[in-house]
C-alpha positions in Angstrom: -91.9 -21.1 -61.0 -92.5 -23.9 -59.0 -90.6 -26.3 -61.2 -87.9 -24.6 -61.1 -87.9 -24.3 -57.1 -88.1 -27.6 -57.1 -85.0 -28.1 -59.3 -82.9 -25.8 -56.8 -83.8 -27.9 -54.0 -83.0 -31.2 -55.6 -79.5 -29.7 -56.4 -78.6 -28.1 -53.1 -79.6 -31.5 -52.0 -77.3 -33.2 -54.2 -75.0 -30.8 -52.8 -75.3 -32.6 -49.3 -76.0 -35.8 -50.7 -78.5 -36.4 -48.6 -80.8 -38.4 -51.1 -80.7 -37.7 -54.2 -84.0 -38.5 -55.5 -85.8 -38.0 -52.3 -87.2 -34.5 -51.2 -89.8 -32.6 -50.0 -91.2 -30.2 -51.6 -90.9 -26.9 -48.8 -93.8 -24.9 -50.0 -96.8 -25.4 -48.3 -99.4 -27.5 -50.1 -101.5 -24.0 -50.5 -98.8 -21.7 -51.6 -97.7 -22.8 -55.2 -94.6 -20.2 -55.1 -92.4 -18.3 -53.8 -93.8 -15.4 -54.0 -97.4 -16.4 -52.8 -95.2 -17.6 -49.9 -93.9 -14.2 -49.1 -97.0 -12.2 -50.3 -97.5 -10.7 -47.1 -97.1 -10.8 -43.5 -99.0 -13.6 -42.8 -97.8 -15.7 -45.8 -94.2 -14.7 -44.5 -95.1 -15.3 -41.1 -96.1 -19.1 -41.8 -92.9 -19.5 -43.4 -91.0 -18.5 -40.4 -92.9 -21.5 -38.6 -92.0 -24.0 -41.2 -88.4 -22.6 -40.4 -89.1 -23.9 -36.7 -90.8 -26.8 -37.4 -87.8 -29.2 -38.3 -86.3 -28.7 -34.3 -85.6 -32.3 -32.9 -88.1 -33.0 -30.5 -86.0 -32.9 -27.5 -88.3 -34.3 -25.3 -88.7 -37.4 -27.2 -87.2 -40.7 -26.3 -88.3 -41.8 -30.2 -86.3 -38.9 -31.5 -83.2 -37.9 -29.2 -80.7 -40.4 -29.3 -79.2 -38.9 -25.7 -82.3 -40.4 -23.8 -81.7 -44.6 -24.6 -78.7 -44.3 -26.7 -75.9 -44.4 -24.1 -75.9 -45.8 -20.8 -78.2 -43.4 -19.0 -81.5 -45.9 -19.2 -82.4 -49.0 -20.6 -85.5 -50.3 -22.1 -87.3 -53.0 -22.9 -86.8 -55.4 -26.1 -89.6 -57.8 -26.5 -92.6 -58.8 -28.2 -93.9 -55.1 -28.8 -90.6 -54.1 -30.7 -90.3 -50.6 -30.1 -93.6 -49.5 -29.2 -92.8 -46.1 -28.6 -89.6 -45.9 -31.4 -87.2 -46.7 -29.1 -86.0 -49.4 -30.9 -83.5 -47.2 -33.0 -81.9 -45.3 -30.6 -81.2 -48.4 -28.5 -79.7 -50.3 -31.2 -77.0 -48.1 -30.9 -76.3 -49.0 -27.3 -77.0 -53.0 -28.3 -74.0 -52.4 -31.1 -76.1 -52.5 -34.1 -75.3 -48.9 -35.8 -74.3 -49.2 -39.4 -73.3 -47.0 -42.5 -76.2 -49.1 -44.9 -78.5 -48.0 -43.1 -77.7 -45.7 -39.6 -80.2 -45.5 -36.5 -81.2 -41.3 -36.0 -79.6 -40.6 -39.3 -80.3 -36.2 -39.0 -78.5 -36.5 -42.2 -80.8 -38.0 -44.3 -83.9 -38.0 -42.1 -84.2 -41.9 -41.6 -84.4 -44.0 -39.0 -85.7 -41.4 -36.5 -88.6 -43.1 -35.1 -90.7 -45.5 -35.8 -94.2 -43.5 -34.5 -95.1 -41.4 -37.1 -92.5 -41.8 -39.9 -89.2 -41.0 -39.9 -87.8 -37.2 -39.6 -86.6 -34.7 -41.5 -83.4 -34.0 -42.5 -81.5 -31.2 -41.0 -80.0 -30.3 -44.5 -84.3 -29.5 -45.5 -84.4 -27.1 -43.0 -81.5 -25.7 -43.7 -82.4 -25.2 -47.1 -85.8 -23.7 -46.1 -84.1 -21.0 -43.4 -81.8 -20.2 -46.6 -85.3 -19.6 -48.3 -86.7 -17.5 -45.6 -83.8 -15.1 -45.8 -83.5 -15.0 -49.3 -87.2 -13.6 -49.8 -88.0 -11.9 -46.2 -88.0 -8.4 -48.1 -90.5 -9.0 -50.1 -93.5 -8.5 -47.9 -95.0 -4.9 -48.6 -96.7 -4.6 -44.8 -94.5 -6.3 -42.6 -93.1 -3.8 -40.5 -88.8 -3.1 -40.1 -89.2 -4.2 -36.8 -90.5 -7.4 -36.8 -88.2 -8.7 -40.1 -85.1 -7.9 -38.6 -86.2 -10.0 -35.9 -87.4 -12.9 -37.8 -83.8 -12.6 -39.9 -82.4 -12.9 -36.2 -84.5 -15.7 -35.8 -83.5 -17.7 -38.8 -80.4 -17.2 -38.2 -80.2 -18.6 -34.8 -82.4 -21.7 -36.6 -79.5 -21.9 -39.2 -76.9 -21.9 -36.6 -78.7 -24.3 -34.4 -79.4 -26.6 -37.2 -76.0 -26.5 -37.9 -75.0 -27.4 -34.2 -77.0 -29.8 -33.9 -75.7 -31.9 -37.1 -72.0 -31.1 -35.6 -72.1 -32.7 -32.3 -73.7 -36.0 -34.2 -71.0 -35.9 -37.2 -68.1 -33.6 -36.6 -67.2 -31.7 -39.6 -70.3 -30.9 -42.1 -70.9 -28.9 -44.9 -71.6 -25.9 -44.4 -75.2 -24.5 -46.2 -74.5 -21.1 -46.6 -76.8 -20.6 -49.4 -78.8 -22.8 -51.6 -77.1 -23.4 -54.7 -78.7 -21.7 -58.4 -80.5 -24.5 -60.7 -77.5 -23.8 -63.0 -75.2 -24.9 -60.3 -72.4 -27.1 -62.3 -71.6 -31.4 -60.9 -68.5 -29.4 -59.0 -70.8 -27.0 -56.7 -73.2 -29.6 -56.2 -70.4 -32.1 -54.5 -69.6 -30.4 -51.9 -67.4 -31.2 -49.2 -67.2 -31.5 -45.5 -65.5 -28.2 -43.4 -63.4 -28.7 -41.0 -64.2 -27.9 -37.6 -62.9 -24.7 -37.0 -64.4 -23.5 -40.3 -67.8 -25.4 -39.1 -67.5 -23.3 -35.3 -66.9 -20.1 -36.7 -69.5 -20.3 -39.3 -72.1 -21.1 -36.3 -70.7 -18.7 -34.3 -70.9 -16.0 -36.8 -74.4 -16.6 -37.2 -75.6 -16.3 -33.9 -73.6 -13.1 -33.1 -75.6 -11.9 -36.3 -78.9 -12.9 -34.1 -78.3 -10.5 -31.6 -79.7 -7.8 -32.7 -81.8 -5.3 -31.1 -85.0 -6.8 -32.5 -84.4 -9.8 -31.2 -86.3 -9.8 -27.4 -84.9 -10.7 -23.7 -88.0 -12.8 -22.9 -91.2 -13.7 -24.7 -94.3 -11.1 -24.4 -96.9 -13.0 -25.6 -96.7 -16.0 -24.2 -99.8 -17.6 -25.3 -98.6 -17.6 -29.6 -94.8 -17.1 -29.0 -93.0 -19.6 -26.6 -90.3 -21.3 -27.7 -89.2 -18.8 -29.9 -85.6 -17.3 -30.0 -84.4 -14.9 -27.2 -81.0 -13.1 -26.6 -80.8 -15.5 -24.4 -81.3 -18.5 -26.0 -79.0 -17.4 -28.6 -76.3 -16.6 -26.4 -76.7 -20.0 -24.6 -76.5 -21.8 -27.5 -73.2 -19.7 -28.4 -71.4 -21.1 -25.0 -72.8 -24.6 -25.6 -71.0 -24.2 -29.3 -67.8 -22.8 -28.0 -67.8 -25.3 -25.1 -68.1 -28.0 -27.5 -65.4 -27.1 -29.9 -62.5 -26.6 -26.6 -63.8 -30.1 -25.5 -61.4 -32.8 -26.0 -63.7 -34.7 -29.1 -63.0 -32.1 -30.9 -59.4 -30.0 -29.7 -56.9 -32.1 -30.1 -58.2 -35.4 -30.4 -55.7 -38.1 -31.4 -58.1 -40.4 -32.6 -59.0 -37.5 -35.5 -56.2 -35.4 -36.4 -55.5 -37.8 -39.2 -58.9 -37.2 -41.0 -58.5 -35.8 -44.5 -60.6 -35.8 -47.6 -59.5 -35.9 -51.3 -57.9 -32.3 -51.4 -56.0 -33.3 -48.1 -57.6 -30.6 -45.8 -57.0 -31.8 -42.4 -60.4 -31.9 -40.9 -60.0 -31.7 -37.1 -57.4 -29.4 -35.4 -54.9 -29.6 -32.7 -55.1 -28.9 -29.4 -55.4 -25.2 -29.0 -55.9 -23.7 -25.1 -57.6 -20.4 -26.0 -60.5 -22.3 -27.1 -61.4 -22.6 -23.3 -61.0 -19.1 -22.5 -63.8 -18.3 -25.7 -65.8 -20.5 -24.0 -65.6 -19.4 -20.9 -66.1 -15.5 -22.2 -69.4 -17.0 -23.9 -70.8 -18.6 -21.0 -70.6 -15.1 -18.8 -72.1 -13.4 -21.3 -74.8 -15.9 -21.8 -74.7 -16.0 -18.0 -75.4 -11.8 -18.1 -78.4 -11.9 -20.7 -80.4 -14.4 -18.6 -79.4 -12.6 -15.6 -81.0 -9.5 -17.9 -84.3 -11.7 -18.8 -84.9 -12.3 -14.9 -84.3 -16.3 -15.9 -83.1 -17.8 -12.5 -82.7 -20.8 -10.4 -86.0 -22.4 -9.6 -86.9 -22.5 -5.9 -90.1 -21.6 -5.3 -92.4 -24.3 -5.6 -95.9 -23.4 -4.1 -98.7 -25.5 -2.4 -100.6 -25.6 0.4 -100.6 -29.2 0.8 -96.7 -29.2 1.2 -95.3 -29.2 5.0 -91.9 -30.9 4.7 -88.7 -29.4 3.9 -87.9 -33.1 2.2 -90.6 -32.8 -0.4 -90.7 -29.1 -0.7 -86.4 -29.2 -1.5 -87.8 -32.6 -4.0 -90.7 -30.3 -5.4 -88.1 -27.5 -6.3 -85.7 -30.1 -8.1 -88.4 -31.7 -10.0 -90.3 -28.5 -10.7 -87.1 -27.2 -12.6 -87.6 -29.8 -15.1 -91.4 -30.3 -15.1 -93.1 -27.2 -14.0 -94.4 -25.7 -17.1 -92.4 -22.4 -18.5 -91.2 -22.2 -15.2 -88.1 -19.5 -14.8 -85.1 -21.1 -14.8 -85.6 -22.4 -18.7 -83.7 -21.0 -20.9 -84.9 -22.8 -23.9 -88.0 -24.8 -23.9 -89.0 -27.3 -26.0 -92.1 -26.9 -27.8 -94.0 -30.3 -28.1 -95.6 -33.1 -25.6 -94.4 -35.0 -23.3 -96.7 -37.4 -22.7 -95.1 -40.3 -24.5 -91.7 -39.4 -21.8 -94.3 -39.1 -19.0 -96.0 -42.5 -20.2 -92.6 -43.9 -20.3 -90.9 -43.1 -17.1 -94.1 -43.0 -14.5 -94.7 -46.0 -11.9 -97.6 -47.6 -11.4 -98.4 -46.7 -7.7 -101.4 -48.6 -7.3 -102.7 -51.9 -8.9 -104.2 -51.1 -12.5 -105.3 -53.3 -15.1 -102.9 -55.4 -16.4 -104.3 -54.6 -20.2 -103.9 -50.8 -20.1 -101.7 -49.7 -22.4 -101.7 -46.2 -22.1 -98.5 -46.9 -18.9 -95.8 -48.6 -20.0 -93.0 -47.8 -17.7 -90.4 -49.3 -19.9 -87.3 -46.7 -20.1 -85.7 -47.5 -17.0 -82.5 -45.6 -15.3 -79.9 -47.9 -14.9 -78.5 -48.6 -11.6 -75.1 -46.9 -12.7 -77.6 -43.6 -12.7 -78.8 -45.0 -9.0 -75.2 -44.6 -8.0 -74.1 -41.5 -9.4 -75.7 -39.1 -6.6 -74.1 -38.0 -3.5 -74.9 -39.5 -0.3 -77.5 -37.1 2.2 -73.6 -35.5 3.0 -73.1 -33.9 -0.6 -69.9 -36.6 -1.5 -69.4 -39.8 -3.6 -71.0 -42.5 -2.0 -67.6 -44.2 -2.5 -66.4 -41.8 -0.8 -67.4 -40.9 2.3 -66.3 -42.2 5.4 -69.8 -42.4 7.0 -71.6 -44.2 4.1 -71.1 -48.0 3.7 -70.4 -48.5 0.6 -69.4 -52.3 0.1 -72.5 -53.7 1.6 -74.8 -50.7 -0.5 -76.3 -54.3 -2.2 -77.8 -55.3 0.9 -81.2 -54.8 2.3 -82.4 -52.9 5.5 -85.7 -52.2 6.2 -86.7 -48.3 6.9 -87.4 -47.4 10.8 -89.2 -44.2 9.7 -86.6 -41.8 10.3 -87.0 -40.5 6.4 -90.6 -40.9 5.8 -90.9 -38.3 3.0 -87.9 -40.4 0.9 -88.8 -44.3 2.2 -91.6 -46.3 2.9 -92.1 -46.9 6.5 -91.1 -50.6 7.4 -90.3 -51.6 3.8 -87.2 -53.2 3.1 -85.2 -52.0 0.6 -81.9 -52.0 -0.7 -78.5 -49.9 1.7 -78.7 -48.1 -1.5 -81.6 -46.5 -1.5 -80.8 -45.0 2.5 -79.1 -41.3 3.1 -78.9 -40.4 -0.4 -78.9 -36.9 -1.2 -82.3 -34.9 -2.1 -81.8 -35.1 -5.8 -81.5 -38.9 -5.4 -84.6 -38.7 -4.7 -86.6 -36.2 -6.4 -84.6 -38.2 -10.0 -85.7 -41.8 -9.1 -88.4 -43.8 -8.5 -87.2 -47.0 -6.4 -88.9 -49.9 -4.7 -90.2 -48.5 -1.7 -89.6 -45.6 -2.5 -92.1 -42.6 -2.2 -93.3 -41.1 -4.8 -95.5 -37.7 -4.2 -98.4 -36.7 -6.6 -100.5 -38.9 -8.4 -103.3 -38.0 -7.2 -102.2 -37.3 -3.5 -100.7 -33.9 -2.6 -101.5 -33.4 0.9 -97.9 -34.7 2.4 -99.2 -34.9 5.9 -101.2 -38.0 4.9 -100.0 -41.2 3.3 -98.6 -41.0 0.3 -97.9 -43.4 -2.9 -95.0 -45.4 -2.9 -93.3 -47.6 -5.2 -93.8 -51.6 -5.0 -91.6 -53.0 -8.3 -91.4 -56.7 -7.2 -93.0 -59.4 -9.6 -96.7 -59.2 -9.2 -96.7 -56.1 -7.4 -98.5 -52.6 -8.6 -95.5 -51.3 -10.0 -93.7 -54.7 -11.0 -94.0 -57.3 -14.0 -97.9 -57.5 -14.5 -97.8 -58.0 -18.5 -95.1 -59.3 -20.5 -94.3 -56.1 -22.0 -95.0 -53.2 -19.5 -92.5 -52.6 -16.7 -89.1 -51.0 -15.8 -86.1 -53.7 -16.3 -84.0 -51.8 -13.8 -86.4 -51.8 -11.0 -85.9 -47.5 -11.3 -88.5 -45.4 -12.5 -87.5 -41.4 -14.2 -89.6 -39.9 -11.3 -87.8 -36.6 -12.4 -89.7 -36.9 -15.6 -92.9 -37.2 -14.3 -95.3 -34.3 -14.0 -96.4 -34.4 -9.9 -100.2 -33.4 -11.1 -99.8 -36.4 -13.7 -102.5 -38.9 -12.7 -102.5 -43.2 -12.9 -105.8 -44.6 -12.8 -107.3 -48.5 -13.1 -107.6 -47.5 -16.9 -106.1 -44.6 -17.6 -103.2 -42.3 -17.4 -103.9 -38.5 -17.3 -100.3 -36.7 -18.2 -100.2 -33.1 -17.1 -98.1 -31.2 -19.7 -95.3 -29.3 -19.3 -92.5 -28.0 -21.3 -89.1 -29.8 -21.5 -86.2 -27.6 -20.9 -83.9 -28.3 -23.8 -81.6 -26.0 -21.9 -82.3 -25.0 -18.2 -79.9 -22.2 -16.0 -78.3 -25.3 -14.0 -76.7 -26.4 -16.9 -75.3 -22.8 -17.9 -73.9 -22.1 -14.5 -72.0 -25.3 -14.5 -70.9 -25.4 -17.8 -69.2 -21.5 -16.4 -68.0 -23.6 -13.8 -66.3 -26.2 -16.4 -65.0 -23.1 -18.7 -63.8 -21.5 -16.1 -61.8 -24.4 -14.9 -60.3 -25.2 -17.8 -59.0 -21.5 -18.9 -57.0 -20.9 -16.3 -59.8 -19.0 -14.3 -60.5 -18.6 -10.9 -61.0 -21.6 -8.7 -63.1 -20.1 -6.4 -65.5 -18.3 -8.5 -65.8 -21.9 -10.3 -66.7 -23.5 -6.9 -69.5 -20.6 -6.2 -71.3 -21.6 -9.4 -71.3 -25.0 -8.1 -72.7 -24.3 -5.2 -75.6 -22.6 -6.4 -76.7 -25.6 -7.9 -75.9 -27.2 -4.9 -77.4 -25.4 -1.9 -80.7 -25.3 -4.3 -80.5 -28.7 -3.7 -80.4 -29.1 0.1 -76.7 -29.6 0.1 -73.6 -27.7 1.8 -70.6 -26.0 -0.1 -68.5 -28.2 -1.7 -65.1 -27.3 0.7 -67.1 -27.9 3.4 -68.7 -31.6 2.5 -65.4 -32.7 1.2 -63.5 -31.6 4.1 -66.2 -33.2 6.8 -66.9 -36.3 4.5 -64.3 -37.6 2.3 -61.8 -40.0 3.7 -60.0 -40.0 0.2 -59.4 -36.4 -0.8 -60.9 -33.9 1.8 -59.2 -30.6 0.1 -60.3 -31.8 -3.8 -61.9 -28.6 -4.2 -59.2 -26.4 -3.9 -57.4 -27.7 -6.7 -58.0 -26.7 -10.1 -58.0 -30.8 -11.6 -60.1 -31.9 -8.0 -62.7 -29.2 -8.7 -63.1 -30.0 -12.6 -63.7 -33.6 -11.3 -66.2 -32.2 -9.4 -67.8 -29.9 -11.5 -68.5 -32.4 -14.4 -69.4 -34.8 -11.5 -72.4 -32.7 -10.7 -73.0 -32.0 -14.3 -73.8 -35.9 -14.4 -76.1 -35.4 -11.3 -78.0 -32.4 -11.6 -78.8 -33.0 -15.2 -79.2 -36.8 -15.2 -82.6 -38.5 -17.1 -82.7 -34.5 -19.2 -80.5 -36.0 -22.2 -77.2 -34.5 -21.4 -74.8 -37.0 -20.0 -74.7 -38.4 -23.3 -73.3 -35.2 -25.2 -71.3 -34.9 -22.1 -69.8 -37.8 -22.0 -69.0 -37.7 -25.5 -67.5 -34.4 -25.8 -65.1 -34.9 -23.1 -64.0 -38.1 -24.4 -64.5 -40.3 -22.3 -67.0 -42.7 -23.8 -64.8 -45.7 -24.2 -64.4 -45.7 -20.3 -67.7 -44.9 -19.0 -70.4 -46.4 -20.9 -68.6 -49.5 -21.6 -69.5 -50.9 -18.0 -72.4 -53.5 -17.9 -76.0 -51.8 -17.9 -77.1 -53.5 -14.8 -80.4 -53.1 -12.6 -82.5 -55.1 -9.9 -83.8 -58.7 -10.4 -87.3 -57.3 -11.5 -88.4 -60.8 -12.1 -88.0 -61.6 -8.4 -91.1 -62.0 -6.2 -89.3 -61.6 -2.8 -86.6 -59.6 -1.2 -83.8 -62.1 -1.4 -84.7 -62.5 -5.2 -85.3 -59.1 -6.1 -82.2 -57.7 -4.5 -80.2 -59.9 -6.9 -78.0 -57.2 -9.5 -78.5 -58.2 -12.8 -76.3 -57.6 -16.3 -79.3 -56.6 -18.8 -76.5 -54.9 -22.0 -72.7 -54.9 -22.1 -72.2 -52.4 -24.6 -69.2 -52.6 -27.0 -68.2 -48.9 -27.6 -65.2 -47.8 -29.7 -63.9 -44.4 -29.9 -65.7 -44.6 -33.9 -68.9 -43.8 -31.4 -67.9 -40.6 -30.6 -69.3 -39.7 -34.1 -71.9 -40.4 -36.3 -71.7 -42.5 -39.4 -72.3 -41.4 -42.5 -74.7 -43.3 -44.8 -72.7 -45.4 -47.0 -75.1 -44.1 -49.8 -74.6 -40.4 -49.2 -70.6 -41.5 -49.6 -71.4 -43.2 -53.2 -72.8 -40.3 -54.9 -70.6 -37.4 -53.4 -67.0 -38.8 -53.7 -65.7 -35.7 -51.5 -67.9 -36.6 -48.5 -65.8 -39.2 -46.7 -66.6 -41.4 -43.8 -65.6 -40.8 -40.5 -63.2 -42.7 -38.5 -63.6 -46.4 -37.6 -66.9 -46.6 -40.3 -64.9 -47.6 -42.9 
């Protein structure tokens, strides 16, 4: 029996091409068949997890290429190599992606990271979820209830899997069941769908996922987080939709041209109801977490906190790092103390040999300037913000205690930034609240990242290049000590309601819908974030364009704008970016920061090109292993990979 499992994998993998030669065997090392696998409940049950457990780690910097493979941060090439995997993502950024041999190939599993061994491929789990379904009846005491949700949970897996292979490589093949051990060479080279075909299929599966069974939140929340909800599901379905009435793949020029052997066009024209799909998604996604009581996080709690300042920072950072907290959607299950590790600044002098803080994925000073100034507008914008001299050093006069080191000088920059500015970075001089130190009505730690300093160059291989430190990333509770870092966990929100509401906002936009009711999801996110309506910055603030809002193309630019903010250093930007086409002129700008290697003001204060990276509209997708090509003739390559 189990040869002959074993024979239907390796041809459902030659189906994909993925390897042929190379795969894992799915059952578990002490369950010889299939039907030992589905036995019973608990058999079944353990299946179900292995279903789960090819997810991307989100929350890893090692495995998700949207944390150092665009423009967002920068890290650290020297002696180390890569110490925490980073190396292959940021190839990509340094120009080095390649069909021999691709960096976070999901395809075939390579090249993932370099801690632990590479991945999984995505067509494996696919493969296993078919599996699942196929046998999920066989159980004699596993209850209707609980299979039909397990089914819907699959599902959503094999929809998600699917996703997730579509926003790296456009159109896929499509795994809607494994093929027989009799399968003939035809079946087994299969081709790549286009991307309606791809959509739909997705779709289709995670309608099928909401079902009954399926719950509105997790009850048992010490076996079962992390697992689907309607919810989830129907976030997912906007996030789908959205992605398919984007411009990289509705309408785009740079595709329509695509073909493979039989001639079927691959990508599609432009098509406007795609929008309003997308748009009736996103409300309904909007209405089940309304339903599961999932809301915008606001309530941070402690006694120690007086300030508005922090309290407002607490809130923003709490979305992201206070664990299970209610405004995630989706969480990811998994550590993050290797982002924590990562992204924290040393806030008091340690020992230059500890290891265990490495601060060496560091935001970019595009990501600096990206947030409003303290009056909710472009800092290029506003008429009371000096922009041309924002380069420049001042030093504080304690009028902002809670975001600024008294008496420190620091870059114009850093001064009347919005609170999300803020509670996202870590700067020099900046404050920095927890650590060790939660009582704000007494000093707290702040950031020295000059040479020689706590925070700055003290070994050759462990400190931010930028000068910025992912603050936003950082647990508050999370602990730096003179040999030791203590990382309080938390779950990383692979989708949180921010995101939703403004991707509503974007759909709305874009089909026709109303302005107004756009701009009111916007300022949700906004006034959680200390900031007024947008009519009312604009029109008290912007010398260039004080009625943007009320248009329909002014309040898109808006909307993705805050996208960019509210969800910067969480790994979105770079799908962003990407699906709305505009890669080529974004991320090409240099990846600059702060003269870290400066011992002094005048030195420091220096900006500094680290990367100018090179990308080509052939970016916007994935490519293909030349391998994979070789042995399937009907999998061709996508554009500019040639």
């Amino acid at each position: 029996m189990k040869r002959i499992i074993k024979h239907t994998l390796l041809a459902a993998l030659c189906a994909t091409a993925a390897a042929c030669g190379k795969y894992l065997d799915v059952i578990p090392d002490d369950l010889p068949t299939i039907n030992h696998a589905f036995q019973d409940r608990v058999s079944a049950e353990r299946y179900l997890y292995t279903c789960y457990s090819y997810l991307p780690e989100h929350q890893s910097p090692s495995a998700n290429p949207a944390f150092v493979g665009g423009d967002e941060n920068i890290i650290l090439i020297n002696t180390r190599q890569g110490y925490f995997g980073f190396d292959f993502p940021f190839y990509i950024v340094r120009g080095l992606q390649n069909t021999e041999n691709p960096y976070v190939n999901y395809w075939n599993g390579e090249n993932i990271s370099s801690i632990g061994g590479n991945g999984k491929s995505i067509f494996q789990a696919l493969r296993d979820c078919n599996i699942f379904l196929e046998n999920i009846d066989r159980p004699n005491d596993l209850d209707d209830y609980e299979k039909y949700r397990w089914i819907a949970e699959v599902k959503f897996l094999k929809a998600y899997y699917h996703y997730w292979l579509f926003q790296l490589y456009g159109p896929i093949p499509v795994i809607r069941v494994n093929l027989p051990v009799n399968a003939s060479p035809e079946e087994v080279r299969s081709y790549r769908e286009p991307v309606d075909s791809v959509v739909n299929y997705i779709v289709q599966l995670l309608d099928e996922a909401l079902v009954p069974e399926l719950p509105m939140s997790i009850q048992r929340t010490t076996t079962e987080l992390g697992r689907a909800t309607k919810p989830i599901v129907a976030t997912v379905k906007a996030k789908v939709l959205a992605l398919a009435a984007s411009p990289l793949f509705n309408g785009n020029d740079d595709y329509t041209s695509l073909r493979d052997n039989r001639g079927v066009q691959l990508f599609p024209a432009y098509d406007a109801d795609k929008w309003a799909r997308a748009d009736t998604a996103c409300r309904e996604a909007l209405e089940y977490c309304d339903a599961g009581n999932i809301r915008l996080y606001d309530n941070f709690q402690s006694l120690y906190v007086h300030s508005d300042e922090i309290r407002t920072q607490m809130n923003l950072r709490g979305a992201v790092t206070d664990n299970w907290n209610a405004e995630i959607i989706w969480g990811a299950i998994g550590s993050c103390d290797q982002l924590q590790r990562v992204s924290t600044a040393r806030t008091e002098a340690v020992q230059a040999s500890m290891t265990s803080i490495v601060c060496e994925m560091a935001p970019s000073l595009r990501i600096a300037e990206l947030f409003y100034s303290k009056n909710g507008v472009p800092i290029n914008e506003d008429k009371n913000w000096n922009y041309p001299d924002r380069y420049k050093t001042r030093v504080a006069d304690g009028s902002a205690p809670y975001y600024i080191r008294d008496g420190y000088t620091t870059a114009n920059l850093h001064f009347d930034r919005e609170p999300r500015f803020y509670a996202t970075l870590g700067f020099d001089g900046g404050v920095w609240y927890g650590g060790g130190k939660a009582d704000d009505s007494e000093e707290l730690y702040y950031i020295q990242a000059k040479s020689g300093q706590a925070s700055g160059i003290t070994a050759a291989d462990r400190y931010s290049q930028t000068g910025y430190f992912g603050k936003k990333l950082v647990q508050y509770e999370s602990v730096v000590s003179n040999n030791n870092f203590s990382p309080r966990a938390y779950t990383f929100p692979i989708i949180r309601l921010a995101d939703l509401l403004l991707l509503r906002a974007e759909t709305l936009l874009e089909s026709g819908g109303s302005i107004a009711e756009a701009r009111e999801l916007v300022d949700r996110v906004r006034r959680r974030a200390g900031l007024d309506d947008c009519e009312r910055s604009w029109n008290l603030y912007s010398f260039t364009r004080p009625d943007k809002p009320s248009s329909r193309e002014g309040m898109l630019e808006i909307t993705r704008h805050e996208r960019l903010i509210e969800l910067a250093l969480e790994g979105q930007r770079f799908w962003d970016i990407r699906r709305w086409k505009q890669l080529e002129t974004r991320m090409n700008e240099p990846l600059r920061g702060w003269n870290v290697k400066g011992a002094n003001e005048a030195d420091y204060y220096q900006v500094v090109t680290y990367y100018a990276p090179e990308f080509t509209y052939k970016h916007n997708l994935w490519p293909i292993r030349q391998g994979v090509i070789d042995v399937n003739k009907n999998i061709i390559q996508n554009p500019g990979w040639q």
